[in-house]
C-alpha positions as CSV (number, residue, x, y, z in Angstrom):
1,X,101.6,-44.7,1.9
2,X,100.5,-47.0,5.0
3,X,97.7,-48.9,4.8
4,X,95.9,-49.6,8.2
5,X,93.9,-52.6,9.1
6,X,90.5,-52.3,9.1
7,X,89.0,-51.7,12.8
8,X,86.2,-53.5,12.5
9,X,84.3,-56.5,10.6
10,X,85.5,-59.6,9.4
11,X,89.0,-57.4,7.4
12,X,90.0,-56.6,11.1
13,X,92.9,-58.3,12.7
14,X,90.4,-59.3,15.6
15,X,88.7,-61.7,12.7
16,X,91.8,-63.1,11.5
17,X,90.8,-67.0,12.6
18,X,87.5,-66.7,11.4
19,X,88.2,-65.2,8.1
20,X,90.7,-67.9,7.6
21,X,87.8,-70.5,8.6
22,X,85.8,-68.4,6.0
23,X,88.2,-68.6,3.2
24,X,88.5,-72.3,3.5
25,X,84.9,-72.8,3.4
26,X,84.9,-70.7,0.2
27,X,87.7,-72.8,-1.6
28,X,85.2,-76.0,-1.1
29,X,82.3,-74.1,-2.6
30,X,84.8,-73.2,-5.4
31,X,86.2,-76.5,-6.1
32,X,82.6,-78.1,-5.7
33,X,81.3,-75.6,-8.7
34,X,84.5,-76.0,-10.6
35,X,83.8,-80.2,-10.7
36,X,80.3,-79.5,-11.5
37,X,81.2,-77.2,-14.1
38,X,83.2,-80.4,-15.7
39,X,80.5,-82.9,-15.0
40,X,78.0,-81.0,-16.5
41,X,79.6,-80.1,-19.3
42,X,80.0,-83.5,-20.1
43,X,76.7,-84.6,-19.0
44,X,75.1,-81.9,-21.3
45,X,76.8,-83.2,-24.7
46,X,76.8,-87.1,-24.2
47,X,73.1,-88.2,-24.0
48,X,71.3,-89.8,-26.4
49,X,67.8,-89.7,-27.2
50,X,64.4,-87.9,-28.2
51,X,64.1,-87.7,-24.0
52,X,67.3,-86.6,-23.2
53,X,67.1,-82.6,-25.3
54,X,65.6,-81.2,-22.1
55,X,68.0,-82.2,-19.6
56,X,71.1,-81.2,-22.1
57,X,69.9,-77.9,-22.8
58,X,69.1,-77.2,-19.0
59,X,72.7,-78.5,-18.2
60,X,74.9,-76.6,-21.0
61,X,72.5,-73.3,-19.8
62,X,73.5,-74.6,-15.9
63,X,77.4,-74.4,-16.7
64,X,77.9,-71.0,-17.6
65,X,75.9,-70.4,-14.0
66,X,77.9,-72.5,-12.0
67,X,81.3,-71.0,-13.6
68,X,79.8,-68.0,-12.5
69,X,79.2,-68.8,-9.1
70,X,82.9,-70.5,-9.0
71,X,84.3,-66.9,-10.0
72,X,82.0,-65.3,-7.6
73,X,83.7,-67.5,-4.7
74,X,87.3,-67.0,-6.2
75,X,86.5,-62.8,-5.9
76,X,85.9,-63.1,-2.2
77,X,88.3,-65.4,-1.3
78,X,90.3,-62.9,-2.6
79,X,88.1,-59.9,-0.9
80,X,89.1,-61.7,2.6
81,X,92.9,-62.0,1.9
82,X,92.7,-65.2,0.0
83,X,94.9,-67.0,-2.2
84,X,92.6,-68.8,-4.8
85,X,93.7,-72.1,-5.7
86,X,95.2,-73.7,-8.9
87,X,94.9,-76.5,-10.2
88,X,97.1,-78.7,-8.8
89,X,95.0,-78.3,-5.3
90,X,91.8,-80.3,-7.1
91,X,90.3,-83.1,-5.8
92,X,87.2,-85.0,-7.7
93,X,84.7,-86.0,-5.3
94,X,81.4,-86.0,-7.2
95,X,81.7,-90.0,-8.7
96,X,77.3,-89.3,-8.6
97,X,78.1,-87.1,-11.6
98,X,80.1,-89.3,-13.6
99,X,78.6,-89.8,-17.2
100,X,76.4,-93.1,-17.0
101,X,77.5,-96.3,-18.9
102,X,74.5,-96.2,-21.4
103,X,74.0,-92.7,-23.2
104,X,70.2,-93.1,-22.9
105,X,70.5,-93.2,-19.0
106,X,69.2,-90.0,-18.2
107,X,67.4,-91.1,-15.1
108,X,71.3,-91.3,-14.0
109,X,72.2,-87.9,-15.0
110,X,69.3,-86.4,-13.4
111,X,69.9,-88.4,-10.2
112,X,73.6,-87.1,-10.0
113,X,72.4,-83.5,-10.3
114,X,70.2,-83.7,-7.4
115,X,73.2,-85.3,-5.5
116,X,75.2,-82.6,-6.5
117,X,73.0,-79.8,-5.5
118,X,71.9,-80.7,-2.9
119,X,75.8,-80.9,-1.4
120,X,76.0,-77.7,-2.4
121,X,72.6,-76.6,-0.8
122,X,74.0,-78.2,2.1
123,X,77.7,-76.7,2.7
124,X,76.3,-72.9,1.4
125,X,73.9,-73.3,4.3
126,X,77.0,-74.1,6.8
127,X,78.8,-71.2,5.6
128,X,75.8,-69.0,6.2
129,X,75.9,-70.2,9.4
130,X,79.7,-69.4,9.9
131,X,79.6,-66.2,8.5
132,X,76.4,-65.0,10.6
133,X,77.1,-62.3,12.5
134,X,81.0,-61.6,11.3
135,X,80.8,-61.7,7.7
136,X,77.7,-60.0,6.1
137,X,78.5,-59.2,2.7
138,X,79.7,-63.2,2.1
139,X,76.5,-64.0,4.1
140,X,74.9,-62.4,1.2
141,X,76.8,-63.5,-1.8
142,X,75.9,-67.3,-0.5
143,X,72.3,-66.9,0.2
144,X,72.0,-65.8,-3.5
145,X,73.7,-68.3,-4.8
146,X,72.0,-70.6,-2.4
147,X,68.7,-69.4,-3.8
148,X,70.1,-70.9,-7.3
149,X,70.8,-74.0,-6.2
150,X,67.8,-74.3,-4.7
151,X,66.1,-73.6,-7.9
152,X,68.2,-76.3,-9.9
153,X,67.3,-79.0,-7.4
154,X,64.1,-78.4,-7.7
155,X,63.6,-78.8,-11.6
156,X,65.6,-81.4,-11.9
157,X,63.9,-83.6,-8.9
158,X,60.5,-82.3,-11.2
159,X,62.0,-84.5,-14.1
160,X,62.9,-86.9,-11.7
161,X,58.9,-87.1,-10.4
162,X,58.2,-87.2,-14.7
163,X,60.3,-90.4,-15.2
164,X,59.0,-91.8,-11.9
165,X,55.5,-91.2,-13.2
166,X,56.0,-93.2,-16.4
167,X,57.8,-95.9,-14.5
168,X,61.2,-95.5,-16.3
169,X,62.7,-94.2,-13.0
């Protein structure tokens, strides 16, 4: 059996710069969930404190999204002729999500999360731009996971606003 190339879209031959620009775009967005899975898994068991409950049970419930939207961007690097990446390619980058000194410094953990999603607010956007045009079904995939970022960023700059408001911030 012979399999031909698709004519058209970003699986044609005509695409084959652009996908690879694609696919490399996608490996950030992977390794950036993958490190955020770590950090907040770590950042969701060691606080301390009455005042820390809410941000640990947002972050464990955050992990299991973010591992999903790491598998997610492993599928269609895959989809696009990919080779997801093992370990040995990883890079740490997010020292914002670090766990803080003191146990009790939440203000830090919630600061780091902001950090973090708001890189990843930021690069999803660029590959929305990238793919605009030549790549609609990873268009798609992004903006929804864009939409989730979004939505973490903003509850977590709300407890931001809370600590602010009482002066611990």
């Amino acid at each position: 059996m012979t399999v031909r190339p698709s004519s058209q879209g970003i699986l044609s031959d005509e695409h084959a710069e652009k996908r690879g620009e694609i696919i490399d775009l996608l490996k950030k967005a992977y390794w950036m969930e993958l490190e955020t899975v770590m950090s907040y898994l770590a950042n969701s068991i060691n606080p301390d404190g009455v005042r820390a409950q809410e941000i640990v049970e947002s972050l464990a419930q955050d992990v299991q999204e973010e591992l999903g939207h790491a598998q997610r961007f492993a599928q269609r690097i895959k989809e696009l002729y990919g080779v997801v990446p093992g370990s040995l390619d990883f890079a740490a980058e997010q020292s914002y999500l670090q766990p803080p000194e003191h146990q009790t410094d939440i203000v830090h953990v919630i600061r780091g999360v902001i950090e973090a999603e708001t890189g990843a607010i930021e690069h999803y956007n660029r590959i929305i731009e990238v793919t605009d045009g030549v790549d609609w079904v990873t268009q798609d995939m992004v903006i929804e996971i864009l939409h989730d970022e979004e939505g973490h960023r903003r509850l977590f700059e709300g407890y931001l606003r809370e600590y602010e408001a009482e002066g611990l911030a």
